[in-house]
N, CA, C and O atoms as CSV, one atom per row, in Angstrom:
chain,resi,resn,atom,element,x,y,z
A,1,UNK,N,N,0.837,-1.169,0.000
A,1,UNK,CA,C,0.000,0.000,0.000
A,1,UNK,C,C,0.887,1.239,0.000
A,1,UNK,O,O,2.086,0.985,0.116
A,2,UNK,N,N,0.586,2.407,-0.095
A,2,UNK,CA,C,0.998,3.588,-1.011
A,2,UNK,C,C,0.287,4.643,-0.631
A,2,UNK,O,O,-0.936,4.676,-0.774
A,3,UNK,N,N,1.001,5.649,-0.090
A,3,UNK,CA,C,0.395,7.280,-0.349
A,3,UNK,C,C,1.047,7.599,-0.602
A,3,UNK,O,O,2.183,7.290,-0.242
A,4,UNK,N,N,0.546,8.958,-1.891
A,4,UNK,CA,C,1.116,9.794,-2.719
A,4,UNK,C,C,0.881,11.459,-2.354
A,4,UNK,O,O,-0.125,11.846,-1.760
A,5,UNK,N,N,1.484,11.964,-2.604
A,5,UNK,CA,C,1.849,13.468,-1.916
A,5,UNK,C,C,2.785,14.484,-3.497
A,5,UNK,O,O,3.890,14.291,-4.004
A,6,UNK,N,N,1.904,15.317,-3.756
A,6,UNK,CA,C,2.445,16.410,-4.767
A,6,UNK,C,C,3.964,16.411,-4.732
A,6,UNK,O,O,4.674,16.228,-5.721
A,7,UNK,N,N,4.685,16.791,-2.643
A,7,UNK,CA,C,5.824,17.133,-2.766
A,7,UNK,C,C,5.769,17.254,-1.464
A,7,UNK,O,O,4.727,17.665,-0.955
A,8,UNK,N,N,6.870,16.924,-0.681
A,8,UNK,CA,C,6.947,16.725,0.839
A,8,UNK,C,C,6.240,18.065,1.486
A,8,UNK,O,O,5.400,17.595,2.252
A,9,UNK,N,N,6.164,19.490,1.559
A,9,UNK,CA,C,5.942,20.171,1.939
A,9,UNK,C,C,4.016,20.009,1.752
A,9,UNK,O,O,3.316,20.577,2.590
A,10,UNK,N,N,3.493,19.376,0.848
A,10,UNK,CA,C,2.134,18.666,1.271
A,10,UNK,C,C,1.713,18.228,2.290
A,10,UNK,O,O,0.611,18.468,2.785
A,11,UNK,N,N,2.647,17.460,2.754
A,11,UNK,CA,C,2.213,16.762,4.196
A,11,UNK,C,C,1.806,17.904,5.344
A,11,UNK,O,O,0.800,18.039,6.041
A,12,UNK,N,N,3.005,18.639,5.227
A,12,UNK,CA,C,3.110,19.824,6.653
A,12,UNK,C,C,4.237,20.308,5.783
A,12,UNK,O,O,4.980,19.846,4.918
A,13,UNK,N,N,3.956,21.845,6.620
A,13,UNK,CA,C,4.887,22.580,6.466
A,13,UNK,C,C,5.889,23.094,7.286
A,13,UNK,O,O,6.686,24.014,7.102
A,14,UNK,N,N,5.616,21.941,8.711
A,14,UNK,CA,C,6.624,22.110,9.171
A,14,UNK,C,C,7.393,20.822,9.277
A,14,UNK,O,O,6.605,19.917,9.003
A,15,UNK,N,N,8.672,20.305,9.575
A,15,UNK,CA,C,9.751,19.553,8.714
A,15,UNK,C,C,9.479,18.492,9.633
A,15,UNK,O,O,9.229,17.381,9.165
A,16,UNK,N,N,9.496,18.728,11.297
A,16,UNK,CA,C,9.446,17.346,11.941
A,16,UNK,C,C,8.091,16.691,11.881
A,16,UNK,O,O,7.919,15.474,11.931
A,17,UNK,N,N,6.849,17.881,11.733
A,17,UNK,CA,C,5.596,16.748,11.104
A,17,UNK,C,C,6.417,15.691,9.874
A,17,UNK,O,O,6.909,14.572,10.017
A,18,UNK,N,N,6.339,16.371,8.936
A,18,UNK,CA,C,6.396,15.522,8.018
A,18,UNK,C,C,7.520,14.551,8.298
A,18,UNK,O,O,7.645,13.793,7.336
A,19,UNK,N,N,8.475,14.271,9.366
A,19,UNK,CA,C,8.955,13.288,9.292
A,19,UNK,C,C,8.293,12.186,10.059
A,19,UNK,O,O,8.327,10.971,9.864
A,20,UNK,N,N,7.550,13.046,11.179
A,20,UNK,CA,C,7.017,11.969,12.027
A,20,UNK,C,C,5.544,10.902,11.126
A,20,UNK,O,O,5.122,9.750,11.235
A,21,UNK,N,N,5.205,12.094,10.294
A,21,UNK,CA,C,3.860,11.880,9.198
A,21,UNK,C,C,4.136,10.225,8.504
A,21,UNK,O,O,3.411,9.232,8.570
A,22,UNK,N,N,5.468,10.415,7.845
A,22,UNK,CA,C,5.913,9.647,7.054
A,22,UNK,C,C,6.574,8.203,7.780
A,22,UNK,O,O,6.380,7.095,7.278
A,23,UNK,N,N,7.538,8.453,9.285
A,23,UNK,CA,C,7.645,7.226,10.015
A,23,UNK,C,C,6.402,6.467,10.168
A,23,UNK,O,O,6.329,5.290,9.816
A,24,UNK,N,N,5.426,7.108,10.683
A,24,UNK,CA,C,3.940,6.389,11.027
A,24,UNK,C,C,3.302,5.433,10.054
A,24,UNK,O,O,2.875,4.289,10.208
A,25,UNK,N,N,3.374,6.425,8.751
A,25,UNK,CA,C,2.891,5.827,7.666
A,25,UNK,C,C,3.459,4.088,7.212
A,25,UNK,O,O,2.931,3.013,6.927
A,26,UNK,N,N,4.997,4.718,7.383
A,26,UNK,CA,C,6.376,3.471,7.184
A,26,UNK,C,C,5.649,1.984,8.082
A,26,UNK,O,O,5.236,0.955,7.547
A,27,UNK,N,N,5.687,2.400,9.981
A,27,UNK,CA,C,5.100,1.811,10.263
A,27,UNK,C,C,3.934,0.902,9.945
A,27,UNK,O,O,4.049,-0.322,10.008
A,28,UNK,N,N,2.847,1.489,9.615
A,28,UNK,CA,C,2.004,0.521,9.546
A,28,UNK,C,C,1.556,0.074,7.851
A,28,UNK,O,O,0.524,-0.247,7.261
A,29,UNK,N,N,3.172,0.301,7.477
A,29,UNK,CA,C,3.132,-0.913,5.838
A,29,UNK,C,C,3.189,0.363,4.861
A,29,UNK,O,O,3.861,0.064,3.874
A,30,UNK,N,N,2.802,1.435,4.811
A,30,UNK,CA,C,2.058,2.336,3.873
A,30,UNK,C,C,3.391,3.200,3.442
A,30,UNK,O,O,4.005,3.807,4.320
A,31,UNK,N,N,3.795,3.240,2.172
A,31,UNK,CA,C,5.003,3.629,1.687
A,31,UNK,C,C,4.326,4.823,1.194
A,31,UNK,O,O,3.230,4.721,0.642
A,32,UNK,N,N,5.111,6.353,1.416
A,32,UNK,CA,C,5.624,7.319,0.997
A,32,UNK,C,C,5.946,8.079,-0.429
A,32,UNK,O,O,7.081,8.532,-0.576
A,33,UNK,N,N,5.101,8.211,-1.347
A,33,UNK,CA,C,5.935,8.538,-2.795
A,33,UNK,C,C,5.292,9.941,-2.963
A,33,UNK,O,O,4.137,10.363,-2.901
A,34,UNK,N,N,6.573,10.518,-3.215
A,34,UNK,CA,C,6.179,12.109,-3.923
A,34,UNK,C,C,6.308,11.890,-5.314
A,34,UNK,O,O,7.111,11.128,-5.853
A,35,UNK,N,N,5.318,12.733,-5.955
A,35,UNK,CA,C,5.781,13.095,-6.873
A,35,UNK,C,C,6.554,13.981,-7.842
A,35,UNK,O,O,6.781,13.846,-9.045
A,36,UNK,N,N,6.947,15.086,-6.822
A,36,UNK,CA,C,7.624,15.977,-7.698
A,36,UNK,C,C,9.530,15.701,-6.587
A,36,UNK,O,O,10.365,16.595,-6.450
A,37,UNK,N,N,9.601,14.911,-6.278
A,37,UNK,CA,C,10.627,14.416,-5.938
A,37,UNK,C,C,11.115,13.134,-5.822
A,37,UNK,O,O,10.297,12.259,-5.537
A,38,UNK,N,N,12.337,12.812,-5.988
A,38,UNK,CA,C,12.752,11.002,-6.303
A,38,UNK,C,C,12.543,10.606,-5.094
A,38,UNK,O,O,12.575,11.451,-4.199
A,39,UNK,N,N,12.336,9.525,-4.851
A,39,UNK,CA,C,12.334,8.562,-4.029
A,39,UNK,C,C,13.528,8.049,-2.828
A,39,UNK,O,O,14.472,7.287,-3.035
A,40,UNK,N,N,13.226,8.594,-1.779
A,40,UNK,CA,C,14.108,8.626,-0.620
A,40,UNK,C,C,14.715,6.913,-0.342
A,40,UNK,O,O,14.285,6.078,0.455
A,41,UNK,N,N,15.719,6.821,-1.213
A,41,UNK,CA,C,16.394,5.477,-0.809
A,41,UNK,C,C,18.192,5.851,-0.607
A,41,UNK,O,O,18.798,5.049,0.103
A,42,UNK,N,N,18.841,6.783,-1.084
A,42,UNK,CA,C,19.970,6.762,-0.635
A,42,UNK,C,C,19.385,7.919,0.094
A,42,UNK,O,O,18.264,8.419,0.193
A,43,UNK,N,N,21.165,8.270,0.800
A,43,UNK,CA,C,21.313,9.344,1.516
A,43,UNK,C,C,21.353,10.629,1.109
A,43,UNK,O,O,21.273,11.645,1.798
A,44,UNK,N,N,21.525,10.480,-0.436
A,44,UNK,CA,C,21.347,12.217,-1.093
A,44,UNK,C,C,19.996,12.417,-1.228
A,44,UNK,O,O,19.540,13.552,-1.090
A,45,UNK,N,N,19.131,11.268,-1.533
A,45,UNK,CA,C,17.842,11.606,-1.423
A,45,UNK,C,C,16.903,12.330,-0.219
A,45,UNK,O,O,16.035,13.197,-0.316
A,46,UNK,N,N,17.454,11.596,0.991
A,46,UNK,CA,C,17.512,11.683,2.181
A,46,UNK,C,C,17.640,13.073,2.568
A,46,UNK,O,O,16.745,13.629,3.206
A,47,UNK,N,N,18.755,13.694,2.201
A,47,UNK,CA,C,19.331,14.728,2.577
A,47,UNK,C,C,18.199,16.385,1.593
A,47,UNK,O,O,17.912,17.558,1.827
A,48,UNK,N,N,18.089,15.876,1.066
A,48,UNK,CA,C,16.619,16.533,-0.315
A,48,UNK,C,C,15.797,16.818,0.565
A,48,UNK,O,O,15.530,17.950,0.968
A,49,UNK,N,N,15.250,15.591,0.994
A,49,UNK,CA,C,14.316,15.800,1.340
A,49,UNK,C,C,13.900,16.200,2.810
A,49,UNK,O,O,12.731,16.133,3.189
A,50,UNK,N,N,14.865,16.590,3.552
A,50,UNK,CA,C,15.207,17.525,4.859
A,50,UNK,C,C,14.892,18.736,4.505
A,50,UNK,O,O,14.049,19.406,5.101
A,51,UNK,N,N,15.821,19.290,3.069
A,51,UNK,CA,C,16.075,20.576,3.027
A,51,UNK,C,C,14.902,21.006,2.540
A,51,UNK,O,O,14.495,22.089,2.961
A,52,UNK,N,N,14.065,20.238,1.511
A,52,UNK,CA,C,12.416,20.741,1.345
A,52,UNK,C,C,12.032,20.557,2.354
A,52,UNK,O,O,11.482,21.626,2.618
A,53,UNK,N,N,11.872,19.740,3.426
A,53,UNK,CA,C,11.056,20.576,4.763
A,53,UNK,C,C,11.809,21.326,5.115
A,53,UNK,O,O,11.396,21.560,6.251
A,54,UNK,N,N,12.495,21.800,5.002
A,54,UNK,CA,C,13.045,23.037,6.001
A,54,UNK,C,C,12.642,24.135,5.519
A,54,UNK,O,O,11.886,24.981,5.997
A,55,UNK,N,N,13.411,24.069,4.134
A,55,UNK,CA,C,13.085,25.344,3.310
A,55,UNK,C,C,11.075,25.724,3.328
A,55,UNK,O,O,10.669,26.886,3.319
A,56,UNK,N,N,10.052,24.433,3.354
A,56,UNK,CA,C,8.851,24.705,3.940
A,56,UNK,C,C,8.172,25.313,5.005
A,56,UNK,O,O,7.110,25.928,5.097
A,57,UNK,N,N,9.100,24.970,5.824
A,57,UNK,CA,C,9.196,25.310,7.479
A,57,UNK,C,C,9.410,27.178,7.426
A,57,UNK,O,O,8.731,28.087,7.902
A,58,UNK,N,N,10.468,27.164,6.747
A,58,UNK,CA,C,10.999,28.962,6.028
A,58,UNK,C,C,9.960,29.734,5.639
A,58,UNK,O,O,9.635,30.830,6.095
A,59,UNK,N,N,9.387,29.023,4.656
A,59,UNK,CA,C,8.841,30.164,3.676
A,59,UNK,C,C,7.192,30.249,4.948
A,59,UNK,O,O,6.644,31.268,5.369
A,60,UNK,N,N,6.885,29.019,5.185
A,60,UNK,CA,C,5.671,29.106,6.284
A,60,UNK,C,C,6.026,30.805,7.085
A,60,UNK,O,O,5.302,31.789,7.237
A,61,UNK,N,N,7.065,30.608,7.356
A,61,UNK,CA,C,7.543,32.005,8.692
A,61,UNK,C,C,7.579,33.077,8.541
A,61,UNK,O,O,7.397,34.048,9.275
A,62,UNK,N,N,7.977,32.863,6.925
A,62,UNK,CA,C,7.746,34.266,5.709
A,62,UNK,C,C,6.855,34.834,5.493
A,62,UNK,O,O,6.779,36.061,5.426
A,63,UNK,N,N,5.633,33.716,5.272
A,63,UNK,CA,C,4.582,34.179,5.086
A,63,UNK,C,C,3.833,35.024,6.147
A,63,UNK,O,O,3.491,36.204,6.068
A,64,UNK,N,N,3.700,34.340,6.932
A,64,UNK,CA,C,3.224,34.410,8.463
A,64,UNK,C,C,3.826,35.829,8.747
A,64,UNK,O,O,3.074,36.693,9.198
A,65,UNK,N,N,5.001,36.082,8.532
A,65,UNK,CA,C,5.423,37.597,8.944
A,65,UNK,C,C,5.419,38.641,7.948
A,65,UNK,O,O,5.719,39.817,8.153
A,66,UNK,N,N,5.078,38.156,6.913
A,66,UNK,CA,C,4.268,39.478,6.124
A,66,UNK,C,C,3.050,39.660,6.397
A,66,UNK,O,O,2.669,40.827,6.483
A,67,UNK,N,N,2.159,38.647,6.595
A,67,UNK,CA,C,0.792,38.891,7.048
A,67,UNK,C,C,0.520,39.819,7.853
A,67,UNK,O,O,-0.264,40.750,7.669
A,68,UNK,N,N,1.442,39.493,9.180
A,68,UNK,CA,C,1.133,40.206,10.176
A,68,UNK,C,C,2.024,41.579,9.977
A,68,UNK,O,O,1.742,42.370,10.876
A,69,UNK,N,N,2.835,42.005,9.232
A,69,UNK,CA,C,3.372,43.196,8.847
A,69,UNK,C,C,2.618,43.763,8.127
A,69,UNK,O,O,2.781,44.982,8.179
A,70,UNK,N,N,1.888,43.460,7.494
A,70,UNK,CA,C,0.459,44.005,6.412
A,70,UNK,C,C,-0.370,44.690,7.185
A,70,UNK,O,O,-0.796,45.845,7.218
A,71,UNK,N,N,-0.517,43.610,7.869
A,71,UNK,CA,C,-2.046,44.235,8.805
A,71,UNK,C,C,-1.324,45.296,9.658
A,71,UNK,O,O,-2.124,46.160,10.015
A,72,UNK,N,N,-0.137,45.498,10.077
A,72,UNK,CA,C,-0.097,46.343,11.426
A,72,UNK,C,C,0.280,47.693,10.683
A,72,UNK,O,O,0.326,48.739,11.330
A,73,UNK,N,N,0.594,47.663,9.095
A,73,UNK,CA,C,0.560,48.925,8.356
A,73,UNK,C,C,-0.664,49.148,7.699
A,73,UNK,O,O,-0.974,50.236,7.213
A,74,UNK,N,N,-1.356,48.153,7.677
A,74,UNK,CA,C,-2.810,48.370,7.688
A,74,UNK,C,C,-3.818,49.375,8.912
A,74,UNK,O,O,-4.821,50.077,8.786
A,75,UNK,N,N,-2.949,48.998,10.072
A,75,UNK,CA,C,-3.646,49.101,11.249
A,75,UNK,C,C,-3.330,51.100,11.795
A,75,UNK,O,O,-3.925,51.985,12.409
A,76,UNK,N,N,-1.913,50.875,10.998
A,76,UNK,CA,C,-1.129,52.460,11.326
A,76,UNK,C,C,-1.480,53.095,10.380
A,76,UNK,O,O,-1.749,54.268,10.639
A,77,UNK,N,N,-1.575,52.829,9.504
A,77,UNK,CA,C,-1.745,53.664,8.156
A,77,UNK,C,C,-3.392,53.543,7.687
A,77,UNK,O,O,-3.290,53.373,6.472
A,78,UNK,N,N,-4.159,53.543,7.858
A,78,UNK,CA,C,-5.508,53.621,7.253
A,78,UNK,C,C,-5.566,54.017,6.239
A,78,UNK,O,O,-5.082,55.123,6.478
A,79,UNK,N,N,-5.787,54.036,5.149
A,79,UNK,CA,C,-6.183,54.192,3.468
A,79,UNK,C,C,-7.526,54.806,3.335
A,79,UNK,O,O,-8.573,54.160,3.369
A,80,UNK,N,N,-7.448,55.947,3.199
A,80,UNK,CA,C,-9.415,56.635,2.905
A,80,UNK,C,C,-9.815,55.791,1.778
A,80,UNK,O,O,-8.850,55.328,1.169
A,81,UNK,N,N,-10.669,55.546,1.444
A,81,UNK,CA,C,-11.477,54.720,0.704
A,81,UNK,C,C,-12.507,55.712,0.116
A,81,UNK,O,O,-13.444,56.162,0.776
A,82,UNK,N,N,-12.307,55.958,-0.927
A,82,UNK,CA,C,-13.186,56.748,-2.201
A,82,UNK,C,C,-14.778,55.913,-2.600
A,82,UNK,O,O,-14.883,54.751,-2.992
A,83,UNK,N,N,-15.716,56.733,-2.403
A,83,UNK,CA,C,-16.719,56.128,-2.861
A,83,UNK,C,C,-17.381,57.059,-4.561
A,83,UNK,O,O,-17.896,58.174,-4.641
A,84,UNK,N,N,-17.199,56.437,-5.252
A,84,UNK,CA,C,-17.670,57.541,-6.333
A,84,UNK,C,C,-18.822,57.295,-6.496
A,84,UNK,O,O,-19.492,57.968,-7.278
């Protein structure tokens, strides 16, 4: 049996979910395949696929802190709003 995933950062976007996501899975028989990445059998693969969760884990934090930088120049700066 088999689950399939776009690309590790599918699972979670943060890095130790998705490892713990994927041990569990291992566990109970159910193999792991991405598709927009090879197949974790050596150690360079291995090592791939750390740095896409991490780099997931990143951009999550990125996001998250523009959001909230938006809104708080949202919050200081008010924009009049034109009604024609």
């Amino acid at each position: 049996m088999w689950a399939t995933a776009n690309a590790p950062d599918r699972l979670s976007r943060r890095y130790a979910y998705q490892i713990l996501l994927i041990e569990e899975l291992a566990r109970a028989g159910v193999e792991t395949l991405f598709i927009r990445s090879p197949r974790a059998t050596t150690a360079e693969d291995q090592l791939l696929l750390q740095f896409q969760g991490m780099i997931a884990e990143y951009e999550r934090a990125q996001i998250l802190e523009r959001g909230f930088a938006s809104a708080d120049a949202r919050a200081t700066h008010p924009m009049l709003i034109r009604t024609v």
